[in-house]
Structure formats: C-alpha cells, structure tokens
ZAMARGU-4260 file (C-alpha; in steps of 0.2 Angstrom, whole numbers, plus 5000, padded with zeros to 4 digits):
<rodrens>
0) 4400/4856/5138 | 4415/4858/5149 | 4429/4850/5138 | 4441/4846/5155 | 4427/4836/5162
5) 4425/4826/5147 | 4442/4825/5145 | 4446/4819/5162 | 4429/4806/5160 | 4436/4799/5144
10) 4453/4796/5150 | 4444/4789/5167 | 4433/4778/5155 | 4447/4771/5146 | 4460/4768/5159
15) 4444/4758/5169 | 4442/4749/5153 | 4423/4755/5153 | 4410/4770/5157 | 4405/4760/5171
20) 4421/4758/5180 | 4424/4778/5175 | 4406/4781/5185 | 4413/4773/5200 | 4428/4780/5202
25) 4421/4797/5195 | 4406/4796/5208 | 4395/4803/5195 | 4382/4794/5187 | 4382/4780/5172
30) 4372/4794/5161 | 4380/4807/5163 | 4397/4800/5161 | 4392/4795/5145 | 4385/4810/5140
35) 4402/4818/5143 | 4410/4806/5131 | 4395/4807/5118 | 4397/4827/5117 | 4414/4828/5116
40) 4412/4814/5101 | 4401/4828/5096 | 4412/4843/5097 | 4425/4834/5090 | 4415/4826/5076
45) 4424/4811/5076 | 4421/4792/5087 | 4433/4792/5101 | 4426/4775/5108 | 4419/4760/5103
50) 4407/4754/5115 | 4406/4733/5117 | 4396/4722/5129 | 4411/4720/5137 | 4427/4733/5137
55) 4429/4750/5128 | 4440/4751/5116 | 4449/4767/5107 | 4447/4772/5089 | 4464/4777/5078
60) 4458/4796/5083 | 4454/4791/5102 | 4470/4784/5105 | 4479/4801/5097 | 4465/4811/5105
65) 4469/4802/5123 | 4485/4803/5123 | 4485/4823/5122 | 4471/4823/5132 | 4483/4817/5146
70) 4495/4831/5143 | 4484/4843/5144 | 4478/4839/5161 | 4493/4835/5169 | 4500/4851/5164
75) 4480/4858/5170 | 4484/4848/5186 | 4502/4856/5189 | 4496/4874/5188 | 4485/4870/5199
80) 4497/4864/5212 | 4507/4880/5207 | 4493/4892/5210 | 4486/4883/5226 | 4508/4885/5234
85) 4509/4868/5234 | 4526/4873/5228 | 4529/4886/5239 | 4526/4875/5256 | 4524/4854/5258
90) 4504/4854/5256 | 4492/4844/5250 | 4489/4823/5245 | 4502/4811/5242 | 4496/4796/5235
95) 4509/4781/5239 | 4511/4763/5235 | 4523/4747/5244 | 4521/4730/5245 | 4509/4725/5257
100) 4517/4715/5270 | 4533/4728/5268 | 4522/4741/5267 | 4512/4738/5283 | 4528/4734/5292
105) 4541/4745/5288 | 4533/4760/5277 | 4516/4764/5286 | 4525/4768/5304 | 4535/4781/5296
110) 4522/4791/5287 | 4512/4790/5302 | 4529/4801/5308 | 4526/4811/5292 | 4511/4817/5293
115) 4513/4821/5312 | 4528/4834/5305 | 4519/4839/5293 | 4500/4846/5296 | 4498/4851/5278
120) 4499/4835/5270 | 4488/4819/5267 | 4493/4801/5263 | 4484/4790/5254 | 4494/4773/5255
125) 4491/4759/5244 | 4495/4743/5249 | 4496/4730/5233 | 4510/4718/5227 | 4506/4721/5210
130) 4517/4733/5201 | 4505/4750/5198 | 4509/4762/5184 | 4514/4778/5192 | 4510/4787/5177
135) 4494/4780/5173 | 4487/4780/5192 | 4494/4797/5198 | 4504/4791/5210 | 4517/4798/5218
140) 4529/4789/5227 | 4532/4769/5225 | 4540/4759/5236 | 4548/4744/5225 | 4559/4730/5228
145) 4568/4719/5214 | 4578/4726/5201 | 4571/4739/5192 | 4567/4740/5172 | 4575/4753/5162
150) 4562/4769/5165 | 4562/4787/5164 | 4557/4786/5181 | 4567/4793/5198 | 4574/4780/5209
155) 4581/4782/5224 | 4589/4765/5234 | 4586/4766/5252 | 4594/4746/5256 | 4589/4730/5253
160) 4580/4714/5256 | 4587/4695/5256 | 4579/4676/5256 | 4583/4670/5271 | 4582/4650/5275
165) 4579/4648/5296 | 4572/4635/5306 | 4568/4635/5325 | 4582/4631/5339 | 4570/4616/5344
170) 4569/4610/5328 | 4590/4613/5322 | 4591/4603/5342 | 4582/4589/5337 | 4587/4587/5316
175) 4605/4595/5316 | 4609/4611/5307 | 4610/4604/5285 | 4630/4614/5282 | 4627/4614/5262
180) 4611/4617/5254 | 4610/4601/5246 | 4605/4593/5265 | 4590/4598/5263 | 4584/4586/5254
185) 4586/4575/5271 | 4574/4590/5280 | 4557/4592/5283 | 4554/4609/5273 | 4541/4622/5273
190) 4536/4628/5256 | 4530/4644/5252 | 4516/4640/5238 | 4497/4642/5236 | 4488/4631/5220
195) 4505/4632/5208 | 4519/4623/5216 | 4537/4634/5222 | 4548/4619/5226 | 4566/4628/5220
200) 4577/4636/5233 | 4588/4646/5224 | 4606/4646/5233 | 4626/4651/5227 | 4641/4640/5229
205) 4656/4654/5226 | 4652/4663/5209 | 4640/4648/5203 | 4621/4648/5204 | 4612/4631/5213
210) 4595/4627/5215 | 4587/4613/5228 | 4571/4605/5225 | 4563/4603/5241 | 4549/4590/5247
215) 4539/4602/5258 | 4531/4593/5273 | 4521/4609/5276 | 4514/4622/5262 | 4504/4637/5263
220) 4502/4650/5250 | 4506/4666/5264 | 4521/4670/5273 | 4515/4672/5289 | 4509/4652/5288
225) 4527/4649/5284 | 4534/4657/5297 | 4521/4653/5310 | 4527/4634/5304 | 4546/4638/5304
230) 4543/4644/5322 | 4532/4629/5329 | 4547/4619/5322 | 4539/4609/5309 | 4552/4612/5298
235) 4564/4624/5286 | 4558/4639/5281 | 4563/4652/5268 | 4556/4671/5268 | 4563/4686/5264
240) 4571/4695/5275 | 4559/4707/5282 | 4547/4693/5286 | 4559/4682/5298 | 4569/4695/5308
245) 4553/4698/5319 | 4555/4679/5326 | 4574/4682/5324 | 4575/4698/5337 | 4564/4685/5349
250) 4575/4668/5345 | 4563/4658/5340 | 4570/4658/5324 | 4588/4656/5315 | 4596/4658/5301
255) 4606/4645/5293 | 4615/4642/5277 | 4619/4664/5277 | 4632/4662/5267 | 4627/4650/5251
260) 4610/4666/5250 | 4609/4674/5232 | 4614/4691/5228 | 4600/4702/5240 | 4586/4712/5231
265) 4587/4731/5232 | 4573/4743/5238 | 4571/4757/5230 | 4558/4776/5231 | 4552/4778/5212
270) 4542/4792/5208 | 4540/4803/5191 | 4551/4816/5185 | 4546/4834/5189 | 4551/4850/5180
275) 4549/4857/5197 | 4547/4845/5210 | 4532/4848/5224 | 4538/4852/5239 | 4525/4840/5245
280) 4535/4826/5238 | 4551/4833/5242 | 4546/4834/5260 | 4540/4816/5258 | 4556/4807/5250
285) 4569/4816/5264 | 4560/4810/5276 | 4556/4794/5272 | 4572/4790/5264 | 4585/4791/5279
290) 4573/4781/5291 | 4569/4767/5280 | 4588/4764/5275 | 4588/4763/5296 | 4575/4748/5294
295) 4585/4739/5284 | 4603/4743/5290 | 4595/4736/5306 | 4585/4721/5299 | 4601/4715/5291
300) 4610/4718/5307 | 4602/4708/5314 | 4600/4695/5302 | 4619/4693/5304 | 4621/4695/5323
305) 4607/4679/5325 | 4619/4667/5316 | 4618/4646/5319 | 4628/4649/5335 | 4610/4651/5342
310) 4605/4634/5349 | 4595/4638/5366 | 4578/4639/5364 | 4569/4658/5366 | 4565/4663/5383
315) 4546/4658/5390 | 4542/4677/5388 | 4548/4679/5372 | 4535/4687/5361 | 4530/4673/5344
320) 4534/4684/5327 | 4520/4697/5322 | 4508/4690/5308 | 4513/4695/5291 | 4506/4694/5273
325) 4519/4692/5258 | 4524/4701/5242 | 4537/4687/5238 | 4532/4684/5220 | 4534/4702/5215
330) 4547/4704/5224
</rodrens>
C-alpha cells in the first residue's frame, strides 16, 4: 500500500463527500479508490469512514486521522516545490479564483499578460461567485470583493468597487433626472432579481443609512439583462460599478444620484500564508496587483468624469456596453 496515495484518496473522498466524487476528481477508478481507503482502514486498524447510500461521513478517529493527514501532504506537497526550484525561479501551476463577470473582465486580460512574461508558469482560473476555501481547494490566489472576515489569510487591497444607479440620456430626456433617492418611486426601475425578489436600493443621506423600495417595471436575474434595459432606456438601473462603466465610456449610460451611493466595497488578493512564499506566486501577486489597482483607479475615473451633466444622446457609432454576467449577491 502506498500510504500518500491513500492519504491523498481519503482526504479526496471526504472533501467530495463521497468515493465517487474522489474517483472523479482522482481519475482512477471507483474500485480502486476504495480499495485505498479499505487498506489504509486496514493498516490502521481502525474505521476511518462510514459509508451511507448517500454522503461519507468521518468516524471520531477519521476526523483526527484527516486532519494530520492534510499536514502531512502539504508539507509532502511543499518539498516537492522545493526540490523541483519552484522556489528558486517562478515555475509551475497557479490555480486562481475571481468572480465571474469580474473575473472575465478585469482579471483574465492580465494573466493572459502574465503568462506571456512568464514561460514557466500555468494558470488555472476559476471563475465562481461562490466563496471557495483556499485551504481546502488548494488555491492560490483569490480575488474577493466585500469585506473580508477575520482569517489567518493574506490580503492584499488593490481598490474598490461601488453600486452605481444610471439610466440612459434618452431616458433621463424624456423622464427628468430623480435629485433625491426617494424619486424613484415616481420611475420606472429595473430590478436586479431572479425567483426571490431584491426591491431595496440601499442609499446614504450625510452619515444616515436609507433604503428605497422600488416597483421595478423590468427584472431579470443577470446583470447584463439589467444593463442591456438601462441602456434601451426602459428604465433606472443599479449595478456595480464594473458592470456600467463599459456603457458609461460609450454614453449610453449615466450615472445619477453619485453622491447619496453607500460606502464602496473593497477588492482585495487573498491567498495562504507561506513560510516561504513560491516564487510562482510572488511573480503572480506583483504583477497583478499594480495593474488591477490601474482598472479600477480608471473605472472610477470614469465613473466620476460621466456625471448627470451628460444629456446628449451617445453618437450613432457608439459601441452598446459588452455583455456581462454578475457576482452581485456575493459581492
């Protein structure tokens, strides 16, 4: 039996929730993944796992057994590194998360300039608004925004990101620009919602927190449908940021109400603490870093420079705001 095999299937088992999900993402075979488990139950002479028609669940000794198990192969996994000079020169595979809409916008176009200056990397990006444990999953680098929970984890801010409430110049010509928050009520909206219901606009009056309830004329659970709506002038959107200033740079969108937004959300670079930090990973996060804080230093430039002063309509060449999905909610 090799015990680093069966450790690495067990943990694989368990953090899948089952043998099957560890045979998938193990690319070995249902046998002999549980052959693994069964002879290291074996060696050990004690039940590690308890196998139900549905999940797999840890014994008192599995749990302890796990839990060391981890250690030992991350430590395995880091002399590895050592021994191949991945701390000597940036190689090998970075495994990186980001929003997806964020992600495919602002964080994909810069590793492609990464991996351009440096050969000897690879990137694996992973794309999901769900919040992935680093620790768990492996992964390297994450790309969050919101605040951040109390963690033994690096962060790094590189800016930050705002909701922003906008309409089109044909639609502020035709309606009138609302000047307090509480005009919206007299607007046709555009709510960002799928089969629950987000009707709340969150907005600040000096140092005091005010929410609008809006009666949405349009809905649609992405933000792209939001701001394709906002820009066909059906009505008042809000997105984040990110999402608008695409149709902001063209003028087919403006911001309104800039100065009633909630406090903005920061971005931050999270990854594990090293002992000694890859060089691989080091590479990554200086590189990164500087040019992302340049995306959103000029996102919110421009946010600011495309004020309600905007009242022409965009020119017939202007190009319609890209397509986008949205991480809004964990934002």
């Amino acid at each position: 039996m090799d015990r680093f095999e069966a450790m690495r299937t067990l943990v694989a088992a368990v953090d899948g929730g089952s043998l099957s999900a560890a045979s998938r993402s193990l690319n070995v075979p249902l046998p002999t993944v549980s052959r693994r488990v069964s002879d290291l139950e074996n060696f050990l002479g004690s039940q590690l796992v308890v196998r139900t028609s549905r999940k797999l669940l840890l014994t008192e000794a599995g749990a302890a057994y796990v839990a060391s198990a981890r250690r030992v192969l991350e430590e395995l996994s880091e002399a590895e590194r050592a021994a191949s000079g991945e701390y000597r020169a940036p190689r090998g595979e970075l495994l990186v998360t980001a929003p997806i809409a964020f992600g495919a916008l602002n964080v994909a176009p810069i590793i492609h300039d990464f991996l351009a200056a440096y050969p000897d990397v690879t990137v694996r990006l992973v794309l999901s608004d769900s919040n992935i444990d680093l620790i768990e999953t492996h992964v390297d680098v994450a790309v969050r925004i919101g605040r951040l929970p109390d963690s033994a984890l690096v962060a790094r801010r590189v800016g930050e990101v705002w909701w922003t409430v906008c309409a089109s110049p044909d639609y502020l010509k035709r309606r009138g620009e609302p000047e307090t928050p509480a005009a919206l009520v007299t607007h046709d909206c555009i709510a960002f919602e799928g089969l629950r219901r987000y009707r709340e606009w969150p907005f600040v009056d000096g140092n005091a927190a005010q929410q609008v309830t809006i009666t949405p004329r349009f809905s649609v659970n992405t933000a792209e449908g939001v701001v394709g709506g906002a820009v066909a002038g059906v009505g008042i959107a809000r997105v984040l940021s990110y999402q608008a200033v695409a149709s902001v740079r063209a003028g087919s969108l403006v911001p309104i109400l800039v100065d009633r937004a909630p406090p903005p959300m920061p971005v931050h670079l999270v990854h594990a603490p090293h002992q000694q930090q890859p060089l691989k990973l080091r590479a990554f996060l200086d590189f990164v870093a500087p040019r992302l804080q340049q995306r959103l230093q000029a996102i919110s430039q421009d946010i600011a420079a495309s004020g309600p002063v905007l009242r022409t309509a965009p020119q017939p060449n202007a190009e319609a705001a890209p397509a986008t999905t949205s991480e809004a909610r964990s934002a």
